[in-house]
C-alpha positions in Angstrom: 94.1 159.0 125.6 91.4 156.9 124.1 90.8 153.3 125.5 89.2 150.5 123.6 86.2 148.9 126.0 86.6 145.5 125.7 83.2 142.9 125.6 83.3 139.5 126.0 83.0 138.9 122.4 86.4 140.9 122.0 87.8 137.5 124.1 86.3 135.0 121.6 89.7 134.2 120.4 90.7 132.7 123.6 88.8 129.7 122.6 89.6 129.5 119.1 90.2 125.9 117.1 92.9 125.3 114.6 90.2 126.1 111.6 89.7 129.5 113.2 93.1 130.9 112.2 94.8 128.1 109.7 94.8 131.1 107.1 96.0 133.8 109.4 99.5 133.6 108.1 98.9 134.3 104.5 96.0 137.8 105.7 99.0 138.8 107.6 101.3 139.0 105.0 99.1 140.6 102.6 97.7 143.1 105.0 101.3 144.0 105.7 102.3 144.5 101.9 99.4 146.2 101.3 100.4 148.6 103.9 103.7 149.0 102.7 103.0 149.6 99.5 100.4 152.4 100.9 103.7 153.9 102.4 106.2 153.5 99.6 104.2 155.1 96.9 104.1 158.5 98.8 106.7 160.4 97.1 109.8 161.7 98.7 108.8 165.3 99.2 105.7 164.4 101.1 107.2 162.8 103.6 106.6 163.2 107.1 107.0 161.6 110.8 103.1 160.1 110.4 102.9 159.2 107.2 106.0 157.0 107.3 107.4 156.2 110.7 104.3 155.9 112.4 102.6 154.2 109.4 105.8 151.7 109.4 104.8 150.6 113.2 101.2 150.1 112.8 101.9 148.4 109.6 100.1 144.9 109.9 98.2 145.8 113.0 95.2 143.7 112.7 96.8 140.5 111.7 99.4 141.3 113.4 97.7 141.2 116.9 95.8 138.4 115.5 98.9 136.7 115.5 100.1 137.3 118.7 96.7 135.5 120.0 97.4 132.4 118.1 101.0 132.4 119.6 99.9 133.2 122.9 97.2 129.7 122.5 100.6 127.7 121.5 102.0 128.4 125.1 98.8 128.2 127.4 96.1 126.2 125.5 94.6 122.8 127.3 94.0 121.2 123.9 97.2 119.9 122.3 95.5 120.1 118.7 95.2 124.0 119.5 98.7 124.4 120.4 100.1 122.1 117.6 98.4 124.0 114.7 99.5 127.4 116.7 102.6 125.9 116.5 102.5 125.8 112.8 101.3 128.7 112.2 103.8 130.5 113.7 106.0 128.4 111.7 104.8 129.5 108.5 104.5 132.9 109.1 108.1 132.9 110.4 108.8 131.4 107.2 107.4 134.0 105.1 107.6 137.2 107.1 111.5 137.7 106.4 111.2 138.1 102.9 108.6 140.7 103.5 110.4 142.9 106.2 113.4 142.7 104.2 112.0 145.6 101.8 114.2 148.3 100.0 111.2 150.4 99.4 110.3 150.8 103.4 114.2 151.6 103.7 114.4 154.1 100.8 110.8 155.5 102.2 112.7 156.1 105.7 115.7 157.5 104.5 113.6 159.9 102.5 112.0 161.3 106.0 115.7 161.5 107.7 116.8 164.0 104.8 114.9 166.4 106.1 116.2 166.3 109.3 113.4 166.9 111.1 113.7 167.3 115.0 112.3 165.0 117.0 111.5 164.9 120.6 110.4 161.7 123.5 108.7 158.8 122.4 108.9 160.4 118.2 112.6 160.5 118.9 112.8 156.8 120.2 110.2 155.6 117.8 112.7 156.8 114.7 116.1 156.5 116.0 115.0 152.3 117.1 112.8 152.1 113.9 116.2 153.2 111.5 119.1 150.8 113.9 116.4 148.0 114.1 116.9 148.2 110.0 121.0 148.8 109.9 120.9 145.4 112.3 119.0 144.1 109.6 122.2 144.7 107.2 120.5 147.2 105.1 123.7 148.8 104.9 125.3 146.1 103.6 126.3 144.6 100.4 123.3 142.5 99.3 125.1 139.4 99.1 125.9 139.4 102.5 122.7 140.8 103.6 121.1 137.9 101.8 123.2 135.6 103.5 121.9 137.2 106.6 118.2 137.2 105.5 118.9 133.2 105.0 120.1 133.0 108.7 117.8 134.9 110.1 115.1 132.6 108.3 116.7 129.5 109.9 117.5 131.2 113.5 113.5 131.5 113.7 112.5 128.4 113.0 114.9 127.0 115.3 113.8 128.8 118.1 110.4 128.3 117.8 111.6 124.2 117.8 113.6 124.8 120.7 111.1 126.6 122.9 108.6 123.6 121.6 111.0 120.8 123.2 110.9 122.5 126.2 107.1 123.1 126.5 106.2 119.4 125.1 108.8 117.4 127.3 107.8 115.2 129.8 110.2 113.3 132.4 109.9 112.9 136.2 110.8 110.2 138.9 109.1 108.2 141.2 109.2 107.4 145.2 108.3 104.8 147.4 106.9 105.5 150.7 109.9 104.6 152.4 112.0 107.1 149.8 109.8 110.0 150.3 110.3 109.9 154.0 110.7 113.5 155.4 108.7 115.3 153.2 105.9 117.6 154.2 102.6 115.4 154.3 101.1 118.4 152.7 103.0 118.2 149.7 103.2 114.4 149.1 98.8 114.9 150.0 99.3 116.9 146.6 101.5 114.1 144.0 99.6 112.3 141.9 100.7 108.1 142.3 101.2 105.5 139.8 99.5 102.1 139.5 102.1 100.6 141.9 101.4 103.5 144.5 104.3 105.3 144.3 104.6 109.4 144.5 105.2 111.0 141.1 107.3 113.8 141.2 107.5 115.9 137.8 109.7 118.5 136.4 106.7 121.2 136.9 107.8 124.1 139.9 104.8 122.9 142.5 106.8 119.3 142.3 110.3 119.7 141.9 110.8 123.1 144.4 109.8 121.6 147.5 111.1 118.6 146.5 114.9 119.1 146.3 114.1 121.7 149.8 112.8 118.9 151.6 114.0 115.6 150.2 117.2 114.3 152.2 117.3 111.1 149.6 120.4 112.3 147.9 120.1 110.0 145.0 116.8 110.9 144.2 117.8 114.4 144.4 120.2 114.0 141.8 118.2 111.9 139.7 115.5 114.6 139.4 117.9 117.6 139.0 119.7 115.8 136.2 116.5 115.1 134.5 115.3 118.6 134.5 118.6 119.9 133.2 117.7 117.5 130.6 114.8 119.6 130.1 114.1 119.8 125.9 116.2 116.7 125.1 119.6 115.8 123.1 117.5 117.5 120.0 117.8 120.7 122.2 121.3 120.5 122.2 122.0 120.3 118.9 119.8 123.4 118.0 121.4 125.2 120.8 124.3 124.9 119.2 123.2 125.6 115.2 122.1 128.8 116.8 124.8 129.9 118.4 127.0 129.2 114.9 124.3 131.5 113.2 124.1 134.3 115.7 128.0 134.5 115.8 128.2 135.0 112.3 125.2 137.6 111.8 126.9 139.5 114.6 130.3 139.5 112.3 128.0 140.4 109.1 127.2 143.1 110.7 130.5 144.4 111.9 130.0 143.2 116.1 132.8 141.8 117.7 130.6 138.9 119.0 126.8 138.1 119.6 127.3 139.7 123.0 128.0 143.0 121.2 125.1 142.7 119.2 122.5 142.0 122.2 123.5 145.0 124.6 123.3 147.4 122.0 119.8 148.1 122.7 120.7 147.1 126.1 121.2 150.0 129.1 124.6 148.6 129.5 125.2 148.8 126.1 128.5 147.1 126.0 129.6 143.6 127.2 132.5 144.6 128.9 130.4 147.0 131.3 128.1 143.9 132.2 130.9 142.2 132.7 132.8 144.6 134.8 129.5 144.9 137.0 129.5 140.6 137.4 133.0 140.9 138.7 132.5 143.2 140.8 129.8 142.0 142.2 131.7 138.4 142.5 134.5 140.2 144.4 132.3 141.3 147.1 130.2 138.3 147.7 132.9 135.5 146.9 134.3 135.2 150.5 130.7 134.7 152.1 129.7 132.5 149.8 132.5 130.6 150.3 131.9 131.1 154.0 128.2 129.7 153.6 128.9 126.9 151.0 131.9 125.3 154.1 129.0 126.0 156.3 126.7 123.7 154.5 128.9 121.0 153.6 129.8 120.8 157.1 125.9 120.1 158.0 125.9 117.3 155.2 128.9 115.3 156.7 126.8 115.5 160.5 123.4 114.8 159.0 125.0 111.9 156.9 127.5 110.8 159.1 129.7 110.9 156.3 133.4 113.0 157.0 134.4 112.5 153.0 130.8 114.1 152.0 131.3 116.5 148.9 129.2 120.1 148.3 127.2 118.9 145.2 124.7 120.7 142.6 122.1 119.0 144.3 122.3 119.6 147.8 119.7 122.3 148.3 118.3 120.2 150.9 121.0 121.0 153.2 121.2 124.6 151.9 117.0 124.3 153.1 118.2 122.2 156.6 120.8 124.8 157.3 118.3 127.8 156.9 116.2 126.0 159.3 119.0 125.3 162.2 121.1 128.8 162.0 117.9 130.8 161.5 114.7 128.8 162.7 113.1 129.6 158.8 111.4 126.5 157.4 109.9 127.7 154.4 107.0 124.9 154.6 106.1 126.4 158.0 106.1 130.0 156.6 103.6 129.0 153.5 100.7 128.1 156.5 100.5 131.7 156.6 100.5 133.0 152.9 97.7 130.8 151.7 97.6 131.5 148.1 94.3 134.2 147.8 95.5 135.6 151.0 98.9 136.5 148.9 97.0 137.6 145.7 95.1 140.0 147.7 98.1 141.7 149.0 99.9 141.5 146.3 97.1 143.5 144.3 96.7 146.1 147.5 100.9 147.0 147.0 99.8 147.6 143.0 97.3 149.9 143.4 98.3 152.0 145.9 101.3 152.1 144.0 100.0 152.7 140.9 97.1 154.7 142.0 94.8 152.4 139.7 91.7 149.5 140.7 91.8 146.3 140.0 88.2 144.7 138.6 87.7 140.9 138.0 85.8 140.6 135.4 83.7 137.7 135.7 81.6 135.3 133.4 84.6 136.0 130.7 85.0 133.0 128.6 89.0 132.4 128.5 91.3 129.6 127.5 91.4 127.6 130.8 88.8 127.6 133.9 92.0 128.6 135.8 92.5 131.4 133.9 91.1 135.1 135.2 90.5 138.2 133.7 90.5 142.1 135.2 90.3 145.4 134.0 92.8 148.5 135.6 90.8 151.2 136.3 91.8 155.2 137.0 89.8 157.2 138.1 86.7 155.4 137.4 87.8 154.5 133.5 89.3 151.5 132.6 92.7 151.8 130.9 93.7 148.1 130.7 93.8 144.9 130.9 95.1 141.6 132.0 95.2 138.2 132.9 96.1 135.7 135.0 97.2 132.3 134.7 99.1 130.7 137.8 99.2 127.3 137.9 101.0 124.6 135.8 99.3 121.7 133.8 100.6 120.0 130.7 101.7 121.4 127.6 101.4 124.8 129.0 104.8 127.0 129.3 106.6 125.8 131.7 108.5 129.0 133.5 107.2 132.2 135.1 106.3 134.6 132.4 103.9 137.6 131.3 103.0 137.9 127.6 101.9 141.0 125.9 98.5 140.3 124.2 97.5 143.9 123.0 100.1 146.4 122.4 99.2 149.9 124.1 100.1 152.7 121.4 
């Protein structure tokens, strides 16, 4: 297998401005029709597995990956000019890209190669058997008045995504504490809060601030206030595309003959049917509904002797006690535990496991321009060559992506 050898020139794109790839929408989509055309015009009888399936998934490779960079910039970029223009460049190449994809030509050329039957083994057999049900669940086996009514909702279910997971990223809420209201909590953690002009703790909706919070916080009301704003998290807007999307997915999953959405999803799914998943929940329920039940008396009995209060209530904010509970029955205070897994101390073990797992080296490459000074780059080496890459980007700041998450950059092939 022949890997690529990355320079630091290959990482230029990390620092790319919105002028840099304004156009990259409209070189995608020609490079991908010129590279469908390239595989349409071969005629039927000179067919085979590379010259059409394989040519079908490396279609629009270079803009393509080009892409990917710009929509990885719209979730981790500092500059919020960089991740608004990503933003609408995804936009209008989600706009555009359905009409391409939807192409009788590519589906012809592909039913061309299964006539002659042709048999297939491993990865070839995956690659065709996903390539040809990735195009049936894009109704080409439907009348094409109802696949154009899919195409149309397919058009709209992307753009509203793309809005949706923009709310998230771009909103901003959190609540604020007096000295006297943030009594109890770790002097680490309130060392680490930003204040306001009035000199009170801000506590945001980002994981550093809002974890140990509700853990260690045994203000009730300020527990709730901050767990109701984070399930807020994307605003009423959110809501109402939430729902739009859930209207179109139900009725592209009918289109296509599914019973619901469900259906649809665990297809390609190792379950593969909604009822197994669901079988597998209950089950699981049945065997851990009487401890939980157990646990959740055994908390709420801790919250009416802490408070003092024999009417207390188990609410969706009471991790505290949950966290107070731990602490009594099992002497685990998870502040007490993070003194001894500083966070390089953690990183270093965690990358030890990997490679003895793996077999592999990990190399920081350093001196690597990337898209945040936070941000680090290494290279997997076996055997002495270097068969990957990745990077690392752990802590939160705004405008980045708000949850734990690891994005493909270069697709290995």
């Amino acid at each position: 297998m022949k890997i690529k050898t990355y320079t630091k020139k290959d990482f230029a794109w990390t620092r790319w401005q919105p002028k840099d790839f304004k156009d990259f929408p409209e070189k995608a989509i020609a490079e991908l029709k010129k590279d469908y055309a390239a595989i349409k015009k071969i005629p039927a009888k000179g067919r085979t597995f590379e010259n059409t399936v394989v040519a079908l998934e490396r279609s629009g490779k270079i803009y393509g990956e080009k892409l990917g960079f710009v929509s990885f910039l719209a979730e981790v970029s500092p500059h919020k000019n960089v991740r608004e223009a990503a933003h609408k460049v995804e936009e209008r190449y989600s706009k555009k890209i359905v009409d391409v994809v939807y192409d009788e030509g590519i589906y012809k050329a592909l039913k061309e190669y299964e006539s002659k039957k042709e048999k297939l083994v491993g990865e070839d057999k995956k690659l065709f058997t996903d390539t040809m049900r990735g195009y049936r669940r894009m109704g080409f086996d439907l009348p094409k008045a109802k696949r154009n009514i899919l195409k149309k909702n397919l058009k709209e279910l992307s753009k509203l995504s793309l809005q949706f997971r923009k709310n998230i990223n771009d909103y901003k809420d959190f609540i604020t504490l007096t000295k006297e209201e943030a009594v109890g909590l770790p002097e680490r953690y309130l060392a680490g809060l930003k204040k306001d002009k009035q000199g009170r703790f801000i506590i945001t909706l980002e994981y550093p601030d809002i974890g140990p919070f509700l853990e260690n916080s045994p203000n009730d009301k300020k527990r709730k206030e901050i767990t109701d704003k984070n399930s807020r998290k994307g605003g009423r807007d959110n809501i109402k595309i939430l729902q739009k999307m859930i209207s179109l997915r139900h009725k592209n999953a009918s289109l296509l003959g599914y019973k619901s959405f469900a259906h649809y999803v665990i297809e390609e799914r190792m379950a593969k049917k909604p009822e197994i998943v669901m079988k597998f929940l209950h089950d699981i329920e049945s065997k851990v509904e009487k401890k939980a039940k157990k646990e959740r008396e055994e908390v709420l009995m801790l919250k009416k002797e802490i408070t003092k209060n024999k009417n207390a209530k188990y609410e969706y904010f009471d991790s505290y006690y949950v966290n107070q509970l731990k602490k009594k029955k099992y002497a685990v205070d998870n502040e007490k535990v993070r003194e001894y897994f500083p966070f390089e101390k953690v990183k270093k073990g965690l990358f030890e496991i990997y490679q003895t797992l793996f077999g592999v080296r990990f190399n920081r490459l350093k001196d690597y321009q990337l898209w945040h000074k936070d941000a680090e780059l290494y290279e997997v080496k076996d055997n002495g060559e270097t068969i990957a890459y990745f990077g690392m980007d752990l802590f939160p700041r705004e405008g980045k992506y708000g949850h734990a998450a690891a994005f493909p950059i270069i697709n290995g092939r």
